[in-house]
C-alpha positions as CSV (number, residue, x, y, z in Angstrom):
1,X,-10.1,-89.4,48.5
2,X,-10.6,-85.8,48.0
3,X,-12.6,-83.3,50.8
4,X,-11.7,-81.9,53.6
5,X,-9.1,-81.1,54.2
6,X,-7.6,-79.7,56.3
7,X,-3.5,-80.6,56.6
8,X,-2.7,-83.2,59.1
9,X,-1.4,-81.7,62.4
10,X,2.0,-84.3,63.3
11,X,3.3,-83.5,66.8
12,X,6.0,-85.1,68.6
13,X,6.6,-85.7,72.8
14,X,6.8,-83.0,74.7
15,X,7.9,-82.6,78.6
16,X,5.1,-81.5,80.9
17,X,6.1,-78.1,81.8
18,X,4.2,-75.0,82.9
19,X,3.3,-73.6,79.6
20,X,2.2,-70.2,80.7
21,X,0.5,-68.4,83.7
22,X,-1.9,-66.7,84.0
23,X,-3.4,-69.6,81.6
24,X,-5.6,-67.8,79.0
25,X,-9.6,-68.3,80.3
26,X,-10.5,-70.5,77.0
27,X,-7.1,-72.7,77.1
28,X,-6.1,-75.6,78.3
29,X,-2.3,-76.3,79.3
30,X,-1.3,-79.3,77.7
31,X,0.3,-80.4,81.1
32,X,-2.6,-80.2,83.3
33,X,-3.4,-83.8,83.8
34,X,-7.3,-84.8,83.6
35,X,-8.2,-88.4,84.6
36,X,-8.4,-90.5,81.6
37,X,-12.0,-91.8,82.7
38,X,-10.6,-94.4,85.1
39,X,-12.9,-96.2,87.9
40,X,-12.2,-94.1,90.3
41,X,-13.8,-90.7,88.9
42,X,-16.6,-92.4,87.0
43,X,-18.0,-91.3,83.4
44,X,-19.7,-88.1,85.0
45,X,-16.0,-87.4,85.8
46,X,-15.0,-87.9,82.2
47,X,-17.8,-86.3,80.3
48,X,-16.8,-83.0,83.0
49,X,-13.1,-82.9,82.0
50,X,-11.6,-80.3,80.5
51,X,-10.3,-82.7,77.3
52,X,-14.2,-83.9,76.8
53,X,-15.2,-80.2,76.7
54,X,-12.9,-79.5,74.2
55,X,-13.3,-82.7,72.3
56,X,-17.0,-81.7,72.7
57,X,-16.8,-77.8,71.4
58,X,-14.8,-79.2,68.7
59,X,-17.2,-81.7,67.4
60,X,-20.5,-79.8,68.2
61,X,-18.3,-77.2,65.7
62,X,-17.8,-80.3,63.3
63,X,-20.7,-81.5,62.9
64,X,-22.5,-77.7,62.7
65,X,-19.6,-77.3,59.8
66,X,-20.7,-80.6,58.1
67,X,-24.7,-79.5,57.9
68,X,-23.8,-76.1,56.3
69,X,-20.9,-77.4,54.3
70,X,-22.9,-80.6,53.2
71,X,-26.1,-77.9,52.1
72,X,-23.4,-76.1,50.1
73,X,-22.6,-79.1,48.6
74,X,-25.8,-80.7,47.6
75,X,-27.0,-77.2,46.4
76,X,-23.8,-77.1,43.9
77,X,-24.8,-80.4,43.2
78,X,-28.0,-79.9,42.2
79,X,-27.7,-76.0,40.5
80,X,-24.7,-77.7,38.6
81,X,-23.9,-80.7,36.4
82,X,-21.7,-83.5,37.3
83,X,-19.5,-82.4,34.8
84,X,-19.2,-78.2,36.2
85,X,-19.2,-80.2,39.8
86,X,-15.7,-82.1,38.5
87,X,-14.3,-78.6,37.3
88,X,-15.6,-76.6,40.4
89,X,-13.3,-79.6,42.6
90,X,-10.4,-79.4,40.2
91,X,-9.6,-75.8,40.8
92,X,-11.0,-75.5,44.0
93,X,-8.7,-78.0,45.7
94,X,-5.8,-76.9,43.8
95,X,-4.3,-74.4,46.5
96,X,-4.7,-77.3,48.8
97,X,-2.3,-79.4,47.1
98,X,0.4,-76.7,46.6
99,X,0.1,-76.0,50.4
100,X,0.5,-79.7,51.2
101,X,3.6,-80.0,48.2
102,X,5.2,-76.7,49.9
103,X,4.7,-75.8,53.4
104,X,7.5,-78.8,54.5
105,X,5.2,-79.7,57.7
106,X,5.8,-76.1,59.1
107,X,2.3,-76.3,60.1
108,X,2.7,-79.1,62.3
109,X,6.1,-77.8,64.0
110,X,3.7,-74.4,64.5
111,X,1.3,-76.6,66.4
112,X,4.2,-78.6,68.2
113,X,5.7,-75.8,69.6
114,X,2.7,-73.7,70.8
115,X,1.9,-76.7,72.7
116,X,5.4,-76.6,74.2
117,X,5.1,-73.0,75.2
118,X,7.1,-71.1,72.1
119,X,5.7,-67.3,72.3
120,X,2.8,-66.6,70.1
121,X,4.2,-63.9,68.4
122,X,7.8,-65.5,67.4
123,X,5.4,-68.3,65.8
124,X,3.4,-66.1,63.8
125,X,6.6,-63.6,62.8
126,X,8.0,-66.9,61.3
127,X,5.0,-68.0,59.9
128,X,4.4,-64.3,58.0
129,X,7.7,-65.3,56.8
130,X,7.8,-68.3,55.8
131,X,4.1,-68.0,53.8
132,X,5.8,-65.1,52.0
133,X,8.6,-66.6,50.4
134,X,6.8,-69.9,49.5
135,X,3.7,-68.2,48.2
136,X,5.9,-66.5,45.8
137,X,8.2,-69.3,44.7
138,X,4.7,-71.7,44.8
139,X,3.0,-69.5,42.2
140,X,5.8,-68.6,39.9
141,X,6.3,-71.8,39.4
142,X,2.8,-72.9,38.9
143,X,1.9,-70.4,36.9
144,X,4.4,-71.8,34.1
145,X,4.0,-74.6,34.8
146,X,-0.4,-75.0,33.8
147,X,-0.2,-76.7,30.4
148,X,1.8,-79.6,31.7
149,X,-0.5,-80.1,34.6
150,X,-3.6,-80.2,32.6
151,X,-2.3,-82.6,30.2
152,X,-2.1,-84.9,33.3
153,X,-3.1,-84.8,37.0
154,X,-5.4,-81.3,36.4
155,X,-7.3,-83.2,33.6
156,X,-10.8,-81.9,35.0
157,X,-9.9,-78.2,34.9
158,X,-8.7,-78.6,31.4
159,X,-9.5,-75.5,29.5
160,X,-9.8,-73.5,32.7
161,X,-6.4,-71.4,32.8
162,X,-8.2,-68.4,34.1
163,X,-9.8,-70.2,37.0
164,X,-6.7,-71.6,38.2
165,X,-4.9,-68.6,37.6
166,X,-7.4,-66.7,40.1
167,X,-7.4,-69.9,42.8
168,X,-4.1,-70.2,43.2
169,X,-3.8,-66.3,45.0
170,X,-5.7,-67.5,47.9
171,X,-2.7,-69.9,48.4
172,X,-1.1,-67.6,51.0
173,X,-4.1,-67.0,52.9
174,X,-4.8,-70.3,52.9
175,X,-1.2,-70.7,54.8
176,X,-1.9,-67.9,57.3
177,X,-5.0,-69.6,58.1
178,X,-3.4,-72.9,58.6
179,X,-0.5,-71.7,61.0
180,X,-2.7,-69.5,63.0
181,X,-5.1,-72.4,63.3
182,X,-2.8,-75.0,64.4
183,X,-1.0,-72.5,66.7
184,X,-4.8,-72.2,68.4
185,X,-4.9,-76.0,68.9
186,X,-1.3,-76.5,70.2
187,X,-2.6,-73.8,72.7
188,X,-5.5,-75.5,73.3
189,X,-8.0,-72.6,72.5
190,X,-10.6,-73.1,70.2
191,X,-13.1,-71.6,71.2
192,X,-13.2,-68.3,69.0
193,X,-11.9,-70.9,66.4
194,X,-15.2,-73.1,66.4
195,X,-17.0,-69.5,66.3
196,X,-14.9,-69.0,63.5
197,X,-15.3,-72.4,61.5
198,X,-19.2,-72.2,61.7
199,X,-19.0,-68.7,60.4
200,X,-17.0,-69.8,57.7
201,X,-19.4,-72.7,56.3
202,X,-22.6,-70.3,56.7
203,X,-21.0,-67.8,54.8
204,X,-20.1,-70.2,52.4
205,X,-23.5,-71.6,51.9
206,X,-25.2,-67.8,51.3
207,X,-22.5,-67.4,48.5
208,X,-23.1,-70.7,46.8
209,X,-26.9,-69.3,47.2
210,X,-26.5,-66.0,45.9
211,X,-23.7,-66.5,43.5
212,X,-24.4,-69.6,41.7
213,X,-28.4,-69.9,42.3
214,X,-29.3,-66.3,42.4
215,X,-26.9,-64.5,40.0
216,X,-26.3,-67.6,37.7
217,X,-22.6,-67.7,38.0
218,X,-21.9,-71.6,37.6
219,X,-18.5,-72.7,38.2
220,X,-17.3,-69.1,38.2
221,X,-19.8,-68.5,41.0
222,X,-18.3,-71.3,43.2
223,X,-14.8,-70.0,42.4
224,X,-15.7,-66.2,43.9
225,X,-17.4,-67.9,46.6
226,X,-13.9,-69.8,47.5
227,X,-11.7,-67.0,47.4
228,X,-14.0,-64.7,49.2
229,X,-14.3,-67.1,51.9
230,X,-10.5,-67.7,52.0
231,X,-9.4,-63.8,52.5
232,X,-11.9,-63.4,55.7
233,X,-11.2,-67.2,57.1
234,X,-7.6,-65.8,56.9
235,X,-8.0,-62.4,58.7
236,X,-10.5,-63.9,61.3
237,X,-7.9,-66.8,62.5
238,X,-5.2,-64.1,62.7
239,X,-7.5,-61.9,64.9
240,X,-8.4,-65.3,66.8
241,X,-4.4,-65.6,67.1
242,X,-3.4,-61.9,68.2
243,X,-6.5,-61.6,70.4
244,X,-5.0,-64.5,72.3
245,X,-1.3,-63.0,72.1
246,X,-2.7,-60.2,74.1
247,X,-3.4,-62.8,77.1
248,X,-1.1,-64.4,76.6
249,X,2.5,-63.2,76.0
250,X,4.3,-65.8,78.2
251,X,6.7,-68.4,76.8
252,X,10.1,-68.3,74.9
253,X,10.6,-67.2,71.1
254,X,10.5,-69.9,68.9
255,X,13.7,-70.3,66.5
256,X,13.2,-70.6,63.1
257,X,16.0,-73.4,62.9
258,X,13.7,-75.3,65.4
259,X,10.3,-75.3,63.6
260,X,12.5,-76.1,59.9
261,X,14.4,-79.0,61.4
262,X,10.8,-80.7,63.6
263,X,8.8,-79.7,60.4
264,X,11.5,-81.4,58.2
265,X,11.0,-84.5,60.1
266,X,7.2,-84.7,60.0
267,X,7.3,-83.2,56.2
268,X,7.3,-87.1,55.0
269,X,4.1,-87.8,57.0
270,X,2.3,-84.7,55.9
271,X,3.0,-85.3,52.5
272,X,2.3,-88.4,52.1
273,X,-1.1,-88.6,54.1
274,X,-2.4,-85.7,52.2
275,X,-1.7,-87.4,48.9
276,X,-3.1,-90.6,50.7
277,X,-6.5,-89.1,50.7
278,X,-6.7,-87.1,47.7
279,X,-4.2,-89.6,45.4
280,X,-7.9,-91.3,44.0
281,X,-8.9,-87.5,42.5
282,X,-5.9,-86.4,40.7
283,X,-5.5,-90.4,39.3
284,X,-9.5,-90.0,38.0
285,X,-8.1,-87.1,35.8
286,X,-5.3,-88.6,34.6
287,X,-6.4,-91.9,33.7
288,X,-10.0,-91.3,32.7
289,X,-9.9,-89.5,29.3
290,X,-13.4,-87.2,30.2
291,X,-13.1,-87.1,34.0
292,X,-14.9,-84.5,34.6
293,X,-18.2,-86.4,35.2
294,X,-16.6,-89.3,37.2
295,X,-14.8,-86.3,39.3
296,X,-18.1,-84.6,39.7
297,X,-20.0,-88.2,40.8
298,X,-17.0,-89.2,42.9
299,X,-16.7,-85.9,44.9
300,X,-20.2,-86.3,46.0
301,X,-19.6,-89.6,47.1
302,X,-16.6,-88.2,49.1
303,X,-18.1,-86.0,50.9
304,X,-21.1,-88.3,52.1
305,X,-18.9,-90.4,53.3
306,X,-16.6,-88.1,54.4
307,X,-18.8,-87.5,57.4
308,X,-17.2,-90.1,59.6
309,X,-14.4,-88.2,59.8
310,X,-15.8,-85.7,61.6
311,X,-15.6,-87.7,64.8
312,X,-11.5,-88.4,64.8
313,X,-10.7,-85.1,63.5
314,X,-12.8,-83.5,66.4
315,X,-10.9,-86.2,69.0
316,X,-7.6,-85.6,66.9
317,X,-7.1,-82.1,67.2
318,X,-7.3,-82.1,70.8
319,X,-5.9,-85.6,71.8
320,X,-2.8,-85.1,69.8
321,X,-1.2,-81.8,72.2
322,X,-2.5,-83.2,75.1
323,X,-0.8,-86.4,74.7
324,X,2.4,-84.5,73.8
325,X,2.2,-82.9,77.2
326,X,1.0,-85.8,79.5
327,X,3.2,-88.4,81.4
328,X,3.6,-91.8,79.7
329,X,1.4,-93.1,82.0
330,X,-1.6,-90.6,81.2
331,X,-1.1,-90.3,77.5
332,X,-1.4,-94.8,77.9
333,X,-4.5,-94.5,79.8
334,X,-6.6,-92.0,77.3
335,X,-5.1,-93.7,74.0
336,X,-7.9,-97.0,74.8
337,X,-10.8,-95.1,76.3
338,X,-10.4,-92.1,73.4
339,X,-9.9,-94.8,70.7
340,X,-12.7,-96.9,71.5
341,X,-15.1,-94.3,71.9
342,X,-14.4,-93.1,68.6
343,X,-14.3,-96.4,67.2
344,X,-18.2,-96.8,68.5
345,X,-19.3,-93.1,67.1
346,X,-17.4,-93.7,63.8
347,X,-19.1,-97.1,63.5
348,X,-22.5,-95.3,64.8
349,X,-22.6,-92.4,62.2
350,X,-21.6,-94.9,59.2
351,X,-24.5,-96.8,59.8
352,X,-27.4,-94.0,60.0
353,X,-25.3,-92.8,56.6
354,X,-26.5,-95.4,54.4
355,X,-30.3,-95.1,54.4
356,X,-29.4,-91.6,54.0
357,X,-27.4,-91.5,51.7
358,X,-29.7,-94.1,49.2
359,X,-32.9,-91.7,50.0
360,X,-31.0,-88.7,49.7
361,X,-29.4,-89.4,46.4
362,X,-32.5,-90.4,45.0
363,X,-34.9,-88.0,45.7
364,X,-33.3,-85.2,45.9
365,X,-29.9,-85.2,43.4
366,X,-31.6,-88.1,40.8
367,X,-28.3,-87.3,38.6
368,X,-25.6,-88.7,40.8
369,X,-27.4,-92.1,41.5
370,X,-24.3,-93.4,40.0
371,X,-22.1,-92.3,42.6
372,X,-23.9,-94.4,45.1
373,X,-22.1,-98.3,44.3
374,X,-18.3,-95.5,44.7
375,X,-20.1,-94.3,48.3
376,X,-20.7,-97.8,49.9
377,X,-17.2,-99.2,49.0
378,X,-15.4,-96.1,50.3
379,X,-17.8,-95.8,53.7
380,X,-15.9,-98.7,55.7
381,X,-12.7,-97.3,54.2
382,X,-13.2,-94.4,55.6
383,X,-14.0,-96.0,59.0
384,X,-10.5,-97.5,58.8
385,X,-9.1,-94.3,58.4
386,X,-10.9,-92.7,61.2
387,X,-9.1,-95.3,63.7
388,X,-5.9,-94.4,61.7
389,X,-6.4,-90.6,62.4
390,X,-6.8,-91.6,66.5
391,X,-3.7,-93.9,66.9
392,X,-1.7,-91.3,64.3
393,X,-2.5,-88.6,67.5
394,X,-1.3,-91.0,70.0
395,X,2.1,-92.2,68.1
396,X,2.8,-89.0,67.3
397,X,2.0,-87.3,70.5
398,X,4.5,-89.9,72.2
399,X,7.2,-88.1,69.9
400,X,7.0,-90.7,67.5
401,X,6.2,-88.7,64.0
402,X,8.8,-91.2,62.2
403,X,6.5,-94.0,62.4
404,X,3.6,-91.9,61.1
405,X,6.0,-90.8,57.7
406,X,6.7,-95.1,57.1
407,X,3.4,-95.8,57.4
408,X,1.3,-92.9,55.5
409,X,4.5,-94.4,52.8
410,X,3.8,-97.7,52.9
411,X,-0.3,-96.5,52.7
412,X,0.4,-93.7,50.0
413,X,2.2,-96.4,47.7
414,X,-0.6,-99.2,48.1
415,X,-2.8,-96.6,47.2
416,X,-1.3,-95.2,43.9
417,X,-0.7,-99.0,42.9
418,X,-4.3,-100.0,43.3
419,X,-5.5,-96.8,41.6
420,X,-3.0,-97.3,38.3
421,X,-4.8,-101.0,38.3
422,X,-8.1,-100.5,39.6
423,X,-9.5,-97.3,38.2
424,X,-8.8,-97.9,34.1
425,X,-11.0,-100.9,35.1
426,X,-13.8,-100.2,37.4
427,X,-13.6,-96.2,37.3
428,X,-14.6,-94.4,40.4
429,X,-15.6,-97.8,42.3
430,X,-12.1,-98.8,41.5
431,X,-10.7,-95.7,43.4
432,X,-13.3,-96.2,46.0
433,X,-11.9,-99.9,46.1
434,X,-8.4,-98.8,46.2
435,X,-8.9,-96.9,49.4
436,X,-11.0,-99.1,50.9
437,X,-7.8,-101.6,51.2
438,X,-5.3,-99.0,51.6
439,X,-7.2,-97.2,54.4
440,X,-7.3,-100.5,56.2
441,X,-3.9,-101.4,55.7
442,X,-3.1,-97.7,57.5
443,X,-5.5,-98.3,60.6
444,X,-3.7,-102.2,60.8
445,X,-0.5,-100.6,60.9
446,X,-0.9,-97.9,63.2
447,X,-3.1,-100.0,65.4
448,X,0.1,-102.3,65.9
449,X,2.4,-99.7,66.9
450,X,0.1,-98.4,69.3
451,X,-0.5,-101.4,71.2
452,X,3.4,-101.7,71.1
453,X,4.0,-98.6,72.2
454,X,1.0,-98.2,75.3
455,X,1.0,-101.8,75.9
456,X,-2.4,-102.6,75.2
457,X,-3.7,-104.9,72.9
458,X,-4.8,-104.0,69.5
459,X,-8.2,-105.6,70.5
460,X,-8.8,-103.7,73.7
461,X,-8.1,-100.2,71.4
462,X,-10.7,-100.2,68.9
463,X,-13.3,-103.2,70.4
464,X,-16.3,-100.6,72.3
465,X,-17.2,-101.9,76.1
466,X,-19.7,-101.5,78.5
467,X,-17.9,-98.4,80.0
468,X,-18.0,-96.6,76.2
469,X,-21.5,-97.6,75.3
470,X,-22.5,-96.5,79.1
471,X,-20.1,-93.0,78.5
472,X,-22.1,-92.0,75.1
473,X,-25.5,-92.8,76.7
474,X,-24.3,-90.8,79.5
475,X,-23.1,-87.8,77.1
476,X,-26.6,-88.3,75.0
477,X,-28.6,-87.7,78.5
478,X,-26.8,-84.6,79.0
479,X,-27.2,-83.2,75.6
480,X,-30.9,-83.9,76.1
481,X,-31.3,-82.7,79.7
482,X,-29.7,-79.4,78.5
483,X,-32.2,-79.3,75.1
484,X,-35.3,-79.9,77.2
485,X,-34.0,-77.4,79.7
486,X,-33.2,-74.5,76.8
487,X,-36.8,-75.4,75.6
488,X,-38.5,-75.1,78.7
489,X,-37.3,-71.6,79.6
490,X,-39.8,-68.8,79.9
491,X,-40.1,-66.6,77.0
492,X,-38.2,-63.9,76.9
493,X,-35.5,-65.0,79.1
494,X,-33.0,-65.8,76.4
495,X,-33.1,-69.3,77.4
496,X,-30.3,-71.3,80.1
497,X,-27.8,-68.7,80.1
């Protein structure tokens, strides 16, 4: 499955301590203990806490993201042909896979130590360091190494040295914006981050506008727009980071030994999810002879399905620090109330994405009607996956990152097996296929070691009550109680300030 994608943030167990104080205004310390939503406080409680706020910002963020990112993608769609589409995703997901093949889960020991309390500037002195000297060993070798990986997992960008050439420079910024960002989340402050995010997938829609429709660039339009949108992501996220290092200059330098030896250990499990998810995309190139078409069709399927995930990556980013720095008793509590109310948003959002998608597709982008039958195998795959993203927060938050490395394995090599079979047979149904029963697979296995490790059934974790459906009706009031207030203010006032 190609898309978004981010890398996958692993952090292990960490002992509540205080982190820092003064506490920066827009952070959360991982150890300050909210009530998981229990009887006692109520929903309102819940909806008020400082982890539903964030969850909240970050998904409000999300789903803003998706709207301008999913406009992008449907203009591109519909200014190019499925066949420039497949290029355009070949290159422009290239960097993503040297970052996930090089950075050894430094990333994730970034975000695993800010949550602990490791000064902000030792993490981003080793992090300057560390994208240095793998940027340049990452590109020499690539750039050698081109002919060999056209003539096989780079099918669709066959042809298209020069583009790859260009892409792969924005590899280091692309690291520098992945350390500073999961040094944000490990500290809880994301604020200027979902400012930052939005800003991001607006400025990329006026480029695809200007570049590719206005200017007539095609696929060399889309590339300019990526690397232009990769040097200011990186320089805004390491503004975000040092204008939160001035408040906050608390905490004990990090040792590089440290973050190489926890990264090491969660390396396997960043790996192997990464290639988990985008495993179906490089096996279309390599097994179809012409794949740029099917690449082109499949990516657009992607990324209408990839919508679900908005909802555990929003819950995920936040969920997996705080669970890192709660008590055992806390972190148990949260796991079945998060879980299931993700499990009835996920489930929610799949549903009101099939009429959608089917009018959508048809109206609007007529030439990639044949990537509908590859979009509704992959949707409840992908709702699998978003239960896996929730539990992989918990297990690893409880300092279990091990268990996540077997099982994105186990997942990563049911995948590739059922791709080899499937896809020379079915084409991009047959990837959509293969995920859809190694995605469930993944949520079956780490739905079993969470009930193992909090205790509670694998049931009670992803089956929606009364309390969940009563907490999103609850949240949806709210939403519209603040909309019908901001709409009611008196002209001129600004609205509810």
């Amino acid at each position: 499955m190609s898309g978004g994608a981010e890398i996958d943030l692993e952090s292990g167990r960490a002992t509540p301590v205080d982190l820092r104080a003064p506490a920066p205004a827009d952070a959360v310390p991982a150890t300050r203990r909210t009530s998981p939503g229990g009887a006692a406080t109520g929903d309102a409680a819940v909806l008020q806490s400082p982890f539903a706020r964030k969850v909240a910002g970050v998904f409000g963020t999300q789903v803003g993201t998706f709207v301008l990112a999913f406009a992008s993608s449907i203009l591109i769609a519909k200014l190019l042909s499925p066949d420039d589409k497949g290029v355009l995703v070949a290159v422009t997901t290239f960097p993503g896979m040297l970052a996930a093949l090089g950075m050894f889960g430094l990333p994730s020991a970034a975000n695993y130590f800010a949550g602990k309390g490791s000064s902000l500037a030792s993490l981003m002195r080793i992090a300057f360091l560390f994208t240095a000297l793998l940027s340049i060993v990452l590109i020499g070798v690539v750039w050698f190494a081109l002919p060999a990986l056209e003539s096989s997992f780079m099918g669709a960008a066959r042809g298209h040295d020069d583009m790859l050439r260009v892409i792969i420079f924005t590899l280091p910024l692309g690291m520098l914006a992945a350390f500073g960002g999961t040094i944000l989340y490990g500290r809880q402050s994301v604020r200027f981050y979902n400012v930052i995010q939005l800003a991001q997938a607006a400025l990329s829609l006026v480029l695809a506008i200007y570049l590719i429709g206005v200017l007539g660039l095609g696929i060399w339009g889309g590339i300019w727009s990526s690397v232009i949108v990769s040097v200011l992501l990186a320089m805004a996220v390491l503004i975000a980071v040092w204008r939160l290092h001035k408040r906050d200059r608390s905490g004990p330098p990090a040792s590089m030994r440290s973050l190489v030896s926890y990264g090491a250990r969660v390396y396997p499990s960043s790996l192997t999810a990464y290639f988990n998810y985008r495993a179906d995309t490089y096996l279309i190139q390599a097994l179809i002879l012409s794949s740029k078409g099917p690449l082109g069709l499949y990516s657009l399927a992607v990324t209408m399905a990839e919508v679900v995930l908005y909802v555990p990556n929003s819950i995920g980013t936040i969920f997996l620090p705080r669970v890192a720095g709660s008590t055992l008793e806390d972190a148990n509590q949260m796991v079945r109330r998060v879980s299931r109310l993700s499990v009835l948003l996920t489930i929610l959002v799949a549903l009101a994405l099939i009429p959608a998608a089917f009018v959508g597709v048809h109206f609007v982008l007529t030439k990639y009607v044949d990537c509908l039958p590859a979009f509704f195998v992959l949707l409840p795959g992908v709702v699998s996956l978003s239960v896996a993203k929730v539990m992989a927060s918990y297990i690893a938050g409880r300092g279990r990152p091990g268990l996540i490395s077997v099982v994105t394995s186990v997942a990563l090599v049911l995948n590739v097996a059922l791709n080899l079979v499937l896809i020379p047979r079915f084409g991009i149904v047959g990837a959509s296929f293969s995920s859809l029963i190694s995605y469930s697979a993944h949520a079956a296995m780490t739905l079993f070691i969470a009930s193992r490790l909090s205790g509670h059934s694998m049931l009670s974790l992803v089956v929606p009550g009364r309390a969940e459906v009563g907490l999103l009706i609850a949240g949806l009031q709210r939403l519209a109680g603040r909309v019908r207030r901001g709409a009611g203010a008196p002209s001129g006032s600004g609205g509810v300030r």
